[in-house]
ChimeraX commands (.cxc) that place a marker at each C-alpha (Angstrom):
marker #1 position 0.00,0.00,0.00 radius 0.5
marker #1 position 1.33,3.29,-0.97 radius 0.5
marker #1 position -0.71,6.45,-0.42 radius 0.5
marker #1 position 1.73,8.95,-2.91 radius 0.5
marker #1 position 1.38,8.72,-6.38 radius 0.5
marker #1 position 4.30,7.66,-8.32 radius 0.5
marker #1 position 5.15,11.11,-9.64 radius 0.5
marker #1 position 5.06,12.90,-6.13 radius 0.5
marker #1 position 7.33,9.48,-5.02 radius 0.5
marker #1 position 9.97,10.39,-7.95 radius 0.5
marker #1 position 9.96,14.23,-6.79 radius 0.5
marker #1 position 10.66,13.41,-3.09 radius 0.5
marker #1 position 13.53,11.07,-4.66 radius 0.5
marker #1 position 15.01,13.83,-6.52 radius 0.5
marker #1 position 14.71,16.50,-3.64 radius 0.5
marker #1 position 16.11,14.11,-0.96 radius 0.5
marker #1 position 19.31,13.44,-3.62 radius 0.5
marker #1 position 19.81,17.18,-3.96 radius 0.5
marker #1 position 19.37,17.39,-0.02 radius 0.5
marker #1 position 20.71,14.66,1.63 radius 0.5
marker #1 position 20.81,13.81,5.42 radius 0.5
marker #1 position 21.48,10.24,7.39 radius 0.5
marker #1 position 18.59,9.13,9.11 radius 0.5
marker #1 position 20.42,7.09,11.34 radius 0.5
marker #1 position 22.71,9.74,12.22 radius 0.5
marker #1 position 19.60,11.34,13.56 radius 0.5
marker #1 position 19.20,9.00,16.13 radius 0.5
marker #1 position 22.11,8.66,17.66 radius 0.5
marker #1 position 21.98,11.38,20.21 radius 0.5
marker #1 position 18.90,9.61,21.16 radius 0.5
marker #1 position 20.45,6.45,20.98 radius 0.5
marker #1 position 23.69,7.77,23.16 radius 0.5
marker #1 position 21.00,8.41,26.14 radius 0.5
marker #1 position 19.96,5.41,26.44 radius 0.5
marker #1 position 23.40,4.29,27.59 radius 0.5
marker #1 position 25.33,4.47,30.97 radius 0.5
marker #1 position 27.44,7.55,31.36 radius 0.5
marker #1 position 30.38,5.36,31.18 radius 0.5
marker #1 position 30.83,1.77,30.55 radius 0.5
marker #1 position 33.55,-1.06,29.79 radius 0.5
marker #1 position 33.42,-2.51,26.50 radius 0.5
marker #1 position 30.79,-1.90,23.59 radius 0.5
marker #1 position 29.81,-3.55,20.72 radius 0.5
marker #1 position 28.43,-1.42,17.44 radius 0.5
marker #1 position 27.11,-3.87,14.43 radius 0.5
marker #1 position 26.68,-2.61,11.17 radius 0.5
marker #1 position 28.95,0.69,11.80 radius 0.5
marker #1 position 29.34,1.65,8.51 radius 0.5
marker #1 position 31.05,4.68,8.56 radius 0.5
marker #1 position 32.02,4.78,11.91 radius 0.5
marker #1 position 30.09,7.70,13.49 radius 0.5
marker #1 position 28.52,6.05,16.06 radius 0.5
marker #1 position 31.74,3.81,17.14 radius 0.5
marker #1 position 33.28,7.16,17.37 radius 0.5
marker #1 position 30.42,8.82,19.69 radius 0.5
marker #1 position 30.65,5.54,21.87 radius 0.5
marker #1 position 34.03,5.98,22.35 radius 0.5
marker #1 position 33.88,8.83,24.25 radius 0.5
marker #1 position 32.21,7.03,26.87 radius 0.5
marker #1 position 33.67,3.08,26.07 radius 0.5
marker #1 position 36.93,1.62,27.44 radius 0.5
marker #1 position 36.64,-0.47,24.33 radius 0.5
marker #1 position 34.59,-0.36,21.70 radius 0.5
marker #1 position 34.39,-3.20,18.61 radius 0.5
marker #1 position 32.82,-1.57,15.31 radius 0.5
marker #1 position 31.91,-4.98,12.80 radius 0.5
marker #1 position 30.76,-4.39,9.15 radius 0.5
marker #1 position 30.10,-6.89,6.08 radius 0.5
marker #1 position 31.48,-4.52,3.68 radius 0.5
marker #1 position 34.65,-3.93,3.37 radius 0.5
marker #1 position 35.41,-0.60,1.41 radius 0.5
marker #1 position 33.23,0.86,4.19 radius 0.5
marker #1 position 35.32,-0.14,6.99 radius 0.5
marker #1 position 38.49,1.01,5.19 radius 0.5
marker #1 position 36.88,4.13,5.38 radius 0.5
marker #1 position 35.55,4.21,8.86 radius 0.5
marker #1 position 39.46,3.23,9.88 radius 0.5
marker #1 position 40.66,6.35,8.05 radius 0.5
marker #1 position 38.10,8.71,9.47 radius 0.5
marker #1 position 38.82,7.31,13.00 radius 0.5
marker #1 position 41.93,9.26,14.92 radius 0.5
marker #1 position 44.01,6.90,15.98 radius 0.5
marker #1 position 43.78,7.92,19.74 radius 0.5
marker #1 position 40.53,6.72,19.92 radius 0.5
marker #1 position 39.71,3.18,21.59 radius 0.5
marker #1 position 37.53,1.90,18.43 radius 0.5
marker #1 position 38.97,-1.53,17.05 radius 0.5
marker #1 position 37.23,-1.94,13.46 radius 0.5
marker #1 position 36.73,-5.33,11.32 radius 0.5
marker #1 position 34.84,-6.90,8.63 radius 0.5
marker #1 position 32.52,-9.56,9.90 radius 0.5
marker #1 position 29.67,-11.91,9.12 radius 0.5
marker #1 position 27.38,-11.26,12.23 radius 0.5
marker #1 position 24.98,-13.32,10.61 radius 0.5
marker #1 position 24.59,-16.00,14.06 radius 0.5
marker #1 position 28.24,-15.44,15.96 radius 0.5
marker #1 position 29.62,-12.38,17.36 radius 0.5
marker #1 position 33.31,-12.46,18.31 radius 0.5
marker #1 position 34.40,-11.74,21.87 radius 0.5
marker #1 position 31.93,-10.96,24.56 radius 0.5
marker #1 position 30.36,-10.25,26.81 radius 0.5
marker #1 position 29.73,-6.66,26.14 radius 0.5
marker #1 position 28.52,-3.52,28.80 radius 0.5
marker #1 position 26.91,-2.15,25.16 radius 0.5
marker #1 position 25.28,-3.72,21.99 radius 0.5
marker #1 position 24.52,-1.06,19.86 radius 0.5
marker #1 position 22.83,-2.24,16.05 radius 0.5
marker #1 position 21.43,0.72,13.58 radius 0.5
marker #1 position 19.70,0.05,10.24 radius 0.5
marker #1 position 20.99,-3.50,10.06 radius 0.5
marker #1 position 18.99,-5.67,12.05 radius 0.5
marker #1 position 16.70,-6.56,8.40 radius 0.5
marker #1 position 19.54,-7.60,6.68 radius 0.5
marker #1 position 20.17,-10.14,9.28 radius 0.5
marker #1 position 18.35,-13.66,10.26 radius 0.5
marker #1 position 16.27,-11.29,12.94 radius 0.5
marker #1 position 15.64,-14.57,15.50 radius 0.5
marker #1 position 19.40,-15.80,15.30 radius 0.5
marker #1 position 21.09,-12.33,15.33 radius 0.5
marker #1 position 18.49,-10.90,18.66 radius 0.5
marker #1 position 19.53,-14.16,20.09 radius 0.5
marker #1 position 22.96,-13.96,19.81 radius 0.5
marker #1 position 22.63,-10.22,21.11 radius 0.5
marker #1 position 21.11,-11.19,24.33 radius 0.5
marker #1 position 23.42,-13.83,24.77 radius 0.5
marker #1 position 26.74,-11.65,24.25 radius 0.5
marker #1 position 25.51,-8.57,26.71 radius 0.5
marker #1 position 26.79,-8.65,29.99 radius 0.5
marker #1 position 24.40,-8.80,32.87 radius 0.5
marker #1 position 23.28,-5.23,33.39 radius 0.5
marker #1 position 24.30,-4.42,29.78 radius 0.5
marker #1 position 22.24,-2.69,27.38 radius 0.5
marker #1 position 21.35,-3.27,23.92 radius 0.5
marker #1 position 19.99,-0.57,21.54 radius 0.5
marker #1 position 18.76,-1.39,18.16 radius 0.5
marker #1 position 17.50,1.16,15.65 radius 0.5
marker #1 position 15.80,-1.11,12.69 radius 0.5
marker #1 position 13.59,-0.59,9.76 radius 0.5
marker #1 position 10.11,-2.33,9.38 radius 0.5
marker #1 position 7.81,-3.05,6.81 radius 0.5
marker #1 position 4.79,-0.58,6.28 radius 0.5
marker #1 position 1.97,-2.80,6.87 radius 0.5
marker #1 position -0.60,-1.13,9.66 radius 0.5
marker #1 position -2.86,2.16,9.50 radius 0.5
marker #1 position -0.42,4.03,11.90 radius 0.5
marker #1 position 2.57,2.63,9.89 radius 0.5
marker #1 position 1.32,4.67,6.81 radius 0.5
marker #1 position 0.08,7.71,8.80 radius 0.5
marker #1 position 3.91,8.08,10.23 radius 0.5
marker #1 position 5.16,7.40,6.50 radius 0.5
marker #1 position 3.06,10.58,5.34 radius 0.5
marker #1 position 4.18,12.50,8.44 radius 0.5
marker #1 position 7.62,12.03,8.01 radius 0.5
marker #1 position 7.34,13.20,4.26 radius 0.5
marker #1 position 7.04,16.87,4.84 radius 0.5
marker #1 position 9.27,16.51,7.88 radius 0.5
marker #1 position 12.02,14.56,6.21 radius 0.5
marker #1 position 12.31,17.60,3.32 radius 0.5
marker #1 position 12.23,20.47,5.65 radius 0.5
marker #1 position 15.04,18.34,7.62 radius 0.5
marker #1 position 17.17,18.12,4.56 radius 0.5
marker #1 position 16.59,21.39,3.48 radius 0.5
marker #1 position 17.95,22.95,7.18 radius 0.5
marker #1 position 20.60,20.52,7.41 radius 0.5
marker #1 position 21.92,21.58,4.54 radius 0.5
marker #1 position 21.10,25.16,4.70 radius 0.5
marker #1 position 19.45,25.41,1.56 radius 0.5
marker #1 position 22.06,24.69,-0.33 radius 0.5
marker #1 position 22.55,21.11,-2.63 radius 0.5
marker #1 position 25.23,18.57,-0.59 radius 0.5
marker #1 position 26.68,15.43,-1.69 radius 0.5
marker #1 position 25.89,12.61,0.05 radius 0.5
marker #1 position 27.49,11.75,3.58 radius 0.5
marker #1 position 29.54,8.58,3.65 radius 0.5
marker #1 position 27.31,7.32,6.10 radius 0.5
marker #1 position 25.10,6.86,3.18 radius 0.5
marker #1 position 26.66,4.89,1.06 radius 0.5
marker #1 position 26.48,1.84,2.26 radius 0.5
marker #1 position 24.44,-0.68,0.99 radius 0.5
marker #1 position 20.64,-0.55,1.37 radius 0.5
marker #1 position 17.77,-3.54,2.04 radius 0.5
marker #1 position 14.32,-3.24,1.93 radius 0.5
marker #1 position 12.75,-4.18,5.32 radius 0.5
marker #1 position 10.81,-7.67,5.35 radius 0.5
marker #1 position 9.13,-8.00,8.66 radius 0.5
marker #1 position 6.67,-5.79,9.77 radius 0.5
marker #1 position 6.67,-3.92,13.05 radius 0.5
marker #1 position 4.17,-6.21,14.98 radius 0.5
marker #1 position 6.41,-9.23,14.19 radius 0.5
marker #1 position 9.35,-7.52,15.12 radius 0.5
marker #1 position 7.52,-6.84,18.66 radius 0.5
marker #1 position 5.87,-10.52,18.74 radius 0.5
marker #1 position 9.09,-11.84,18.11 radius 0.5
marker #1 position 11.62,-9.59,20.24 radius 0.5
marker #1 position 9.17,-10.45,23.24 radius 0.5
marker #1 position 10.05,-14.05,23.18 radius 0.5
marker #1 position 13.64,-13.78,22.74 radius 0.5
marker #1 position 14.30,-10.86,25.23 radius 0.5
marker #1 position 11.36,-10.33,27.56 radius 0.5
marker #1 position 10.78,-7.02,28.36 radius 0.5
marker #1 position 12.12,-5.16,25.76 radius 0.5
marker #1 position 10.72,-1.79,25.05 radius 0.5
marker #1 position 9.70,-1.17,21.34 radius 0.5
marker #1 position 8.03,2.15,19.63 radius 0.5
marker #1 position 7.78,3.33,15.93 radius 0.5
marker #1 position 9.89,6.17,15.30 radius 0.5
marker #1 position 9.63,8.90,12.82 radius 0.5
marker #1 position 11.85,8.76,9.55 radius 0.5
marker #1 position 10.36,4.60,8.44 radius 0.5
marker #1 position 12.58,3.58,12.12 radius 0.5
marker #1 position 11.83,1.52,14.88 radius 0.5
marker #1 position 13.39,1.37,18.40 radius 0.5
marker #1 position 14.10,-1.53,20.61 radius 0.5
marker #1 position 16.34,-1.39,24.06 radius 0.5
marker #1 position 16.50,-4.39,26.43 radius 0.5
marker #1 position 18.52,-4.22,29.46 radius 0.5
marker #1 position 20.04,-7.16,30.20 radius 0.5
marker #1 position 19.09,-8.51,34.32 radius 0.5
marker #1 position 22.16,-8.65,36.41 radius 0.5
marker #1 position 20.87,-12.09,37.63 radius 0.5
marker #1 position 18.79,-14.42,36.36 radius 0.5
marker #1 position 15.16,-14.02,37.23 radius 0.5
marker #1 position 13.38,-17.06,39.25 radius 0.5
marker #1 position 10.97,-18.88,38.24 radius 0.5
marker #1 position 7.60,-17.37,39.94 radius 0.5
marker #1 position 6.67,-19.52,42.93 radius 0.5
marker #1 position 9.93,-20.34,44.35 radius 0.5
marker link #1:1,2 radius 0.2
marker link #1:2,3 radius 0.2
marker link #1:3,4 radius 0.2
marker link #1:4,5 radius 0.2
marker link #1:5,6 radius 0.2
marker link #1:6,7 radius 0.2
marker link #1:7,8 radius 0.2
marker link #1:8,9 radius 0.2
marker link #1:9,10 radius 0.2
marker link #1:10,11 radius 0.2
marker link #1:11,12 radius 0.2
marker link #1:12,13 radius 0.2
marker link #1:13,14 radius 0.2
marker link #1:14,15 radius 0.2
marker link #1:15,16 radius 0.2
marker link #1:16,17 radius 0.2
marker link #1:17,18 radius 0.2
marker link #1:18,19 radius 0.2
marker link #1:19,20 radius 0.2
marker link #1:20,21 radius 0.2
marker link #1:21,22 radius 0.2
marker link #1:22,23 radius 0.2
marker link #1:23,24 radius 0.2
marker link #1:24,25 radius 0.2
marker link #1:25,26 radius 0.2
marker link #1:26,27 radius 0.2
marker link #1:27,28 radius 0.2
marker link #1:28,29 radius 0.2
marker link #1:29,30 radius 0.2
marker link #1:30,31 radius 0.2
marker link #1:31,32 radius 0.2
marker link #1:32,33 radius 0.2
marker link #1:33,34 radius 0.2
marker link #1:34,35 radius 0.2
marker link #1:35,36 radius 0.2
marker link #1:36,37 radius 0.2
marker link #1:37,38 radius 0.2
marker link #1:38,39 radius 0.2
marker link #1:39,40 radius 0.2
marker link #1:40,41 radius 0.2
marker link #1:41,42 radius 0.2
marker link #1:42,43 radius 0.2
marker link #1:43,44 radius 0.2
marker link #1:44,45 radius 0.2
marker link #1:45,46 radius 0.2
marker link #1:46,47 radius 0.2
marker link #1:47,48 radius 0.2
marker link #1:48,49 radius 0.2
marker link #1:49,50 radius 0.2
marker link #1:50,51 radius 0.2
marker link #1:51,52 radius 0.2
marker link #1:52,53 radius 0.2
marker link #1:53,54 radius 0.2
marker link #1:54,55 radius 0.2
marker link #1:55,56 radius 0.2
marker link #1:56,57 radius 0.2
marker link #1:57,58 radius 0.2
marker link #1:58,59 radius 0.2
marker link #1:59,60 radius 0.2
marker link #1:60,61 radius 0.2
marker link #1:61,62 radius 0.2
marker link #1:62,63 radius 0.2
marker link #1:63,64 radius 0.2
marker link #1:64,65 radius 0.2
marker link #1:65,66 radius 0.2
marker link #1:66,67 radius 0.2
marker link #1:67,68 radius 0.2
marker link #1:68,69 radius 0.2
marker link #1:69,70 radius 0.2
marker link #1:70,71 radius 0.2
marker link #1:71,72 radius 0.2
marker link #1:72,73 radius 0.2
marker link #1:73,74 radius 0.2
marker link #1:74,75 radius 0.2
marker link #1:75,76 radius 0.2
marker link #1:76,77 radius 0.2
marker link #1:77,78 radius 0.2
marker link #1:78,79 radius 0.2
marker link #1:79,80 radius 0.2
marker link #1:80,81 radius 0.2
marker link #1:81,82 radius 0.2
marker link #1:82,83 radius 0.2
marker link #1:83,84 radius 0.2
marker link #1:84,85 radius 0.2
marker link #1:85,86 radius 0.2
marker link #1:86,87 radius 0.2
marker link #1:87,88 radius 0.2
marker link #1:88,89 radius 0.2
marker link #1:89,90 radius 0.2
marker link #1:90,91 radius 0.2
marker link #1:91,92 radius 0.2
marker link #1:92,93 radius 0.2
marker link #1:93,94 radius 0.2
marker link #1:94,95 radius 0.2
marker link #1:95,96 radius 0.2
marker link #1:96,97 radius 0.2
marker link #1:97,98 radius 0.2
marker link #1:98,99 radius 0.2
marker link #1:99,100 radius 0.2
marker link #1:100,101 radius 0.2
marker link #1:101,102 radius 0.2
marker link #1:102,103 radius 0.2
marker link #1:103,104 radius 0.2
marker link #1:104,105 radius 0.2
marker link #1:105,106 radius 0.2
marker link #1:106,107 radius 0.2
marker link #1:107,108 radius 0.2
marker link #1:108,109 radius 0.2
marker link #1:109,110 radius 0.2
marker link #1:110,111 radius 0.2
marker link #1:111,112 radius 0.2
marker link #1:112,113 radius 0.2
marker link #1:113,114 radius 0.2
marker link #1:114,115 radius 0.2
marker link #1:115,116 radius 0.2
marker link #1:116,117 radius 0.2
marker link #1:117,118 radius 0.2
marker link #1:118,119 radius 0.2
marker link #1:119,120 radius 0.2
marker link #1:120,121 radius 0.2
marker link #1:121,122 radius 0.2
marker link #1:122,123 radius 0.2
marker link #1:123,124 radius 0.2
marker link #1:124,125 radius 0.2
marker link #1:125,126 radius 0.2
marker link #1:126,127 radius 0.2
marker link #1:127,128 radius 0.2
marker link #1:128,129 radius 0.2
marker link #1:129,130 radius 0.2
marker link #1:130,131 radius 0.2
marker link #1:131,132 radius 0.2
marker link #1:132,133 radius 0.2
marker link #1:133,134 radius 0.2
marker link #1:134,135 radius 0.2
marker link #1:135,136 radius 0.2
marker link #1:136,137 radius 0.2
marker link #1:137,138 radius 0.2
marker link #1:138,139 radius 0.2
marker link #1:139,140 radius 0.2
marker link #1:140,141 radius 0.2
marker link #1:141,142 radius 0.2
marker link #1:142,143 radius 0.2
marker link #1:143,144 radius 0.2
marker link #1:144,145 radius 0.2
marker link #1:145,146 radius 0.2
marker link #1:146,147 radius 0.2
marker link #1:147,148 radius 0.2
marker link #1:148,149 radius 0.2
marker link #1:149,150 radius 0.2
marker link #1:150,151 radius 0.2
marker link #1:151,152 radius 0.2
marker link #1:152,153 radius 0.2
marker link #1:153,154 radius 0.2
marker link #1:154,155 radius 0.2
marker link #1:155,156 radius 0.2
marker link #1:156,157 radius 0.2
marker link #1:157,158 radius 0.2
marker link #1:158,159 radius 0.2
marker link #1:159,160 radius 0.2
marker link #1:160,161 radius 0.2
marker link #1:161,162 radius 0.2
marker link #1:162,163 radius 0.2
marker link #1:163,164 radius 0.2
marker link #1:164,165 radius 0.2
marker link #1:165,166 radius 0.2
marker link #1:166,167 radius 0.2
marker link #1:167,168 radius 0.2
marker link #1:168,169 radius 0.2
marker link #1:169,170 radius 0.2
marker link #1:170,171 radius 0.2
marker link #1:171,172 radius 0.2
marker link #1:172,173 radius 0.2
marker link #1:173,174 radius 0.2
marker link #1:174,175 radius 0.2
marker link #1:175,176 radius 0.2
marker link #1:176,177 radius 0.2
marker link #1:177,178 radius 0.2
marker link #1:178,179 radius 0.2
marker link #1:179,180 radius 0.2
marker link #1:180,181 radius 0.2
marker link #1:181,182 radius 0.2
marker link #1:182,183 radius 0.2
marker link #1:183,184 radius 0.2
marker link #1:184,185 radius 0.2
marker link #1:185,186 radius 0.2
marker link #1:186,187 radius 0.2
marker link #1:187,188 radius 0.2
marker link #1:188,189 radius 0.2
marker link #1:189,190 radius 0.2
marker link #1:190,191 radius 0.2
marker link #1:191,192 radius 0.2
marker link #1:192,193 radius 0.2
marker link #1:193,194 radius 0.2
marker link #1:194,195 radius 0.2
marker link #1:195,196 radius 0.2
marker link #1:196,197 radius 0.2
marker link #1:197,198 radius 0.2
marker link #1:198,199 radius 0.2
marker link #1:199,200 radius 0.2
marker link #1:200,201 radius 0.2
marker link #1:201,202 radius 0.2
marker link #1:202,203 radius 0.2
marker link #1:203,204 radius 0.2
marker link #1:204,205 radius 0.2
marker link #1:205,206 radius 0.2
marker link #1:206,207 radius 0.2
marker link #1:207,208 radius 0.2
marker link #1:208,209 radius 0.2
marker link #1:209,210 radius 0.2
marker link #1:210,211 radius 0.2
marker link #1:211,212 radius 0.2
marker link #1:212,213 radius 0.2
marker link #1:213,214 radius 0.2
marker link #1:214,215 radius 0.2
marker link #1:215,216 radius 0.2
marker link #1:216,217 radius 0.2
marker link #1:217,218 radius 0.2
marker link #1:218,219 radius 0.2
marker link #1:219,220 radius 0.2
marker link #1:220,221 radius 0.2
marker link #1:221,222 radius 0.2
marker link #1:222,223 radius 0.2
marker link #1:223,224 radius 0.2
marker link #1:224,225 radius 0.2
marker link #1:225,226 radius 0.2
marker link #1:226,227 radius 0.2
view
C-alpha cells in the first residue's frame, strides 16, 4: 500500500538526492541516552562509517565496530583518529559475534539484513548482565499508523534536509553509502518476536520509516515465579 502517487514518489527522490541527510545519524543522540554515562566494553554492528563507534568511544573503554562490507570499513578506519579506543573489522554477524560479553550492543539500520531470531539471540546472549542493547531497525509498512507516520515524516524529512543543509545542494554523507535492504518483517512481528527472545524489551515506531528496541540485560537471572 502506498498512499503517494508515483510522480510525487519520484519528486521526493530527486529532492532528498539534492538534499541529503542520514537518518540514522539522527538517532544517535537519542540512541547515546539510552546508555550508561560510562561503561567497559561496547559492541556497534553494522557501523558503517564509523560515526557512532566514534560517539561511543567517548564514553567506552573499548569499543568493537563490525561491518560486512569492506570498502566501508576502510573508510571508517581512516576517518577514525588513531587515539581513539575503536577496534574496526569486517565480519559476518549473521549468528556469531566475536568476543563478549559486552557492557553495550549497539545495532542501527541492520537488524533486516540479518536472520532477525538468530542475530536478537545472539545479542542477548553476548551482553553482559546489566548491559544494554539498543537497536534502531527498519520495518515493513503494513498497519494504519505505519502509513500515517510514513506521510508524516514526508514533509518533515524535506524540511530536515533542506535545514541541514542550509538550503544549499550537498553530496551525500559517507554514512550513506552503504548498501541498502528493503525491510521484510513488519513492526508487529518484530515486537511478537523480540518479546520471546528478550522479555521485556521496550519497542516504539519512530519517525523517519525507524523503529526502536532497548532491552537491558538482568544482572541475575530471574526465578521462576513460585519459588
Amino acid at each position: 500500500m502506498n498512499l503517494l502517487s508515483p510522480r510525487v514518489l519520484r519528486a521526493l527522490e530527486r529532492f532528498n538526492a539534492t538534499y541529503p541527510w542520514d537518518h540514522n545519524a539522527h538517532y544517535h543522540r537519542w540512541i547515546l541516552r539510552q546508555l550508561p554515562g560510562r561503561f567497559g566494553s561496547a559492541l556497534d554492528v553494522g557501523s558503517g562509517s564509523g560515526d557512532l563507534a566514534r560517539l561511543l568511544a567517548g564514553r567506552a573503554k573499548a569499543v568493537t565496530a563490525l561491518d560486512a562490507d569492506p570498502e566501508i570499513t576502510a573508510r571508517a578506519r581512516e576517518l577514525t583518529p588513531a587515539t581513539l579506543p575503536v577496534t574496526f573489522a569486517v565480519a559476518d554477524v549473521s549468528a556469531e559475534l566475536p568476543g563478549g560479553p559486552f557492557d553495550v550492543i549497539t545495532c542501527v539500520a541492520t537488524l533486516h539484513h540479518l536472520p532477525f531470531t538468530e542475530a536478537l539471540t545472539c545479542f542477548g546472549r553476548q551482553l553482559a548482565p546489566g548491559g544494554t542493547l539498543v537497536v534502531l531497525g527498519l520495518s515493513r509498512a503494513a498497519s494504519p499508523l505505519d502509513h500515517a507516520l510514513g506521510l508524516v515524516a514526508v514533509p518533515a524529512n524535506a524540511a530536515t534536509g533542506w535545514i541541514r543543509n542550509r538550503g544549499r545542494p550537498s553530496r551525500r554523507p559517507v554514512s550513506m553509502t552503504a548498501r541498502t535492504r528493503p525491510a521484510s518483517m513488519t513492526f508487529d512481528d518484530i515486537a511478537g518476536e523480540a518479546a520471546k527472545i528478550l522479555p521485556g524489551a521496550r519497542l516504539r515506531r519512530r519517525l523517519f520509516w525507524r523503529y526502536s528496541l532497548v532491552w537491558h540485560r538482568p544482572e541475575r537471572p530471574v526465578a521462576p515465579a513460585g519459588r
